[in-house]
C-alpha distance (Angstrom), angle and dihedral (degrees) to the residues before:
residue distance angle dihedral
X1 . . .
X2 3.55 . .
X3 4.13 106.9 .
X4 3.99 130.8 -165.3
X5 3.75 123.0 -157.2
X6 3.72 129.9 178.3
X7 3.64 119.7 -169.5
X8 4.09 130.6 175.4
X9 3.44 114.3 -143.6
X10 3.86 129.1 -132.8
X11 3.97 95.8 -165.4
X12 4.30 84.6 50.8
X13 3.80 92.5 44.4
X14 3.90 91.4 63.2
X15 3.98 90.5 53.7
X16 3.83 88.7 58.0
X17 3.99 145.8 0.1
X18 3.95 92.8 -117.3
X19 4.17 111.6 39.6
X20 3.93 113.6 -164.9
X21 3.94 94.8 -114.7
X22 3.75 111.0 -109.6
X23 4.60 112.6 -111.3
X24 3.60 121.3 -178.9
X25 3.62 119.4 179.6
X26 3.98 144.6 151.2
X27 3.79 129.1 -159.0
X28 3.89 133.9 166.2
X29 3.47 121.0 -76.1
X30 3.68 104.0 -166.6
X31 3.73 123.8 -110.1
X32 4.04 92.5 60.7
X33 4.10 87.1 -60.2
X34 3.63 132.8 130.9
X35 3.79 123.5 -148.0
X36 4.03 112.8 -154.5
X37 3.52 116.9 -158.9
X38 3.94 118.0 -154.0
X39 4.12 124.1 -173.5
X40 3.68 136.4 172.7
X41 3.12 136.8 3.6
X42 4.04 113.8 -9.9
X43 3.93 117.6 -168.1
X44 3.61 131.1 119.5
X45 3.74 103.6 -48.2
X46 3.25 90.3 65.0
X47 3.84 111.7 33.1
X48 3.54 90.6 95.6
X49 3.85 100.7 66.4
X50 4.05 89.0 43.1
X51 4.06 88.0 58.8
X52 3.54 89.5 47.6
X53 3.84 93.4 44.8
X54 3.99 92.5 42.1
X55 4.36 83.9 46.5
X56 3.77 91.2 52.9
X57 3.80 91.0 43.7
X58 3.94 91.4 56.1
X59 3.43 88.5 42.8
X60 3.88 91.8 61.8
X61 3.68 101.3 31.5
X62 3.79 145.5 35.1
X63 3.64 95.3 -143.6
X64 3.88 117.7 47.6
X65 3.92 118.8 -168.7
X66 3.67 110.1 -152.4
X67 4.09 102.1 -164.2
X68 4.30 104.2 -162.8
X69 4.00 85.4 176.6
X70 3.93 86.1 114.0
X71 3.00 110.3 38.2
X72 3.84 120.1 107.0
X73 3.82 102.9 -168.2
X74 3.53 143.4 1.5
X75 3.64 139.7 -171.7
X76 3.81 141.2 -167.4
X77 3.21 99.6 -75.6
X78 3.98 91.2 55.4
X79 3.90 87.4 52.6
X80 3.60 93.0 54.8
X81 4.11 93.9 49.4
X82 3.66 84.3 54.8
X83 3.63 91.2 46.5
X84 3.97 91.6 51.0
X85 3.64 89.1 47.6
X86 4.11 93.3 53.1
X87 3.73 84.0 46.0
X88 4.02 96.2 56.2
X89 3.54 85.6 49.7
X90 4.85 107.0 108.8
X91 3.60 105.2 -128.5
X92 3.65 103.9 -105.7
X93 3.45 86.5 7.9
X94 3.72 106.6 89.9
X95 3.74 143.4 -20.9
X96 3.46 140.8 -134.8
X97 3.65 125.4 -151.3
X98 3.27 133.3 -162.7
X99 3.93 127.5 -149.0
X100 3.60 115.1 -140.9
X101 3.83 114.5 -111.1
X102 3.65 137.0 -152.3
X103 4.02 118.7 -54.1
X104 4.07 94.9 -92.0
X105 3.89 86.7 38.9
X106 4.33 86.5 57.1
X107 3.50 101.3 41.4
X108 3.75 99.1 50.8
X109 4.10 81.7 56.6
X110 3.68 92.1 52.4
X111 3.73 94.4 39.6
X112 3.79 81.4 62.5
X113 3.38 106.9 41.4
X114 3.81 97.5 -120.0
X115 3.98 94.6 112.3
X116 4.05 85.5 73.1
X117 3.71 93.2 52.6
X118 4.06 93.0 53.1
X119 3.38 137.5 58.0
X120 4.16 102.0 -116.8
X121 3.79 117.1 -177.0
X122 3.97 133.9 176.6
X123 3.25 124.9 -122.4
X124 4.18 138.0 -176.0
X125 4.29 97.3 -88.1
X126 4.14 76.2 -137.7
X127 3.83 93.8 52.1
X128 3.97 110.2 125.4
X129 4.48 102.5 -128.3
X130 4.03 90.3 -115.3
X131 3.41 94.7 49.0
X132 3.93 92.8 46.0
X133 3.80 91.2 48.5
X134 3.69 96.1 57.4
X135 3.69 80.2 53.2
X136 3.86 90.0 51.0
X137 4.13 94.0 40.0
């Protein structure tokens, strides 16, 4: 089922005095899809819970929506959960997309390399998740 998790983040709290709090959460998206929801601040506190979100996702669904739109950093570690999760995903079995982020969020997927390995689309910041995945589908 569905889960929500918000975690603060020591590693984010030394970069400044007010870190966005970390939420990671998946729903149903209609049409055997899952729509996961990222916000805040992801690093490596919290890389755990989005694997385990992102697992239970693919567990559920065939296609996995992975909306960035929220999220206000990300480092390495992030990129390689999201890299783990493309992995999992059966070739012609499934699909993960990936929701562009914010500027800083985009370039530190181009700077390495993973934005050529995924499937990243823009969408309107405003767009409702079951109108954006009949976009996506």
């Amino acid at each position: 089922m569905p889960q929500t998790s918000v975690v603060s983040s020591p590693i984010a709290a030394s970069r400044s005095a007010a870190p966005s709090p970390f939420e990671c959460s998946w729903r149903p998206g209609g049409s055997g899809a899952a729509w996961v929801h990222i916000a805040g601040e992801l690093d490596l506190a919290n890389t755990p819970e989005l694997r385990r979100v992102l697992s239970d996702a693919q567990l559920y669904a065939r296609m996995v929506v992975l909306d960035l739109r929220k999220v206000t950093f990300i480092e390495s570690s992030g990129v390689h959960v999201i890299l783990d999760a493309a992995a999992n995903v059966q070739p012609g079995n499934g699909r993960l997309i990936v929701v562009r982020g914010p500027t800083d969020v985009d370039r530190a997927l181009t700077l390495t390399s993973v934005s050529s390995q995924l499937l990243i689309v823009d969408l309107d910041p405003n767009d409702p998740p079951v109108r954006a995945l009949l976009h996506l589908a």
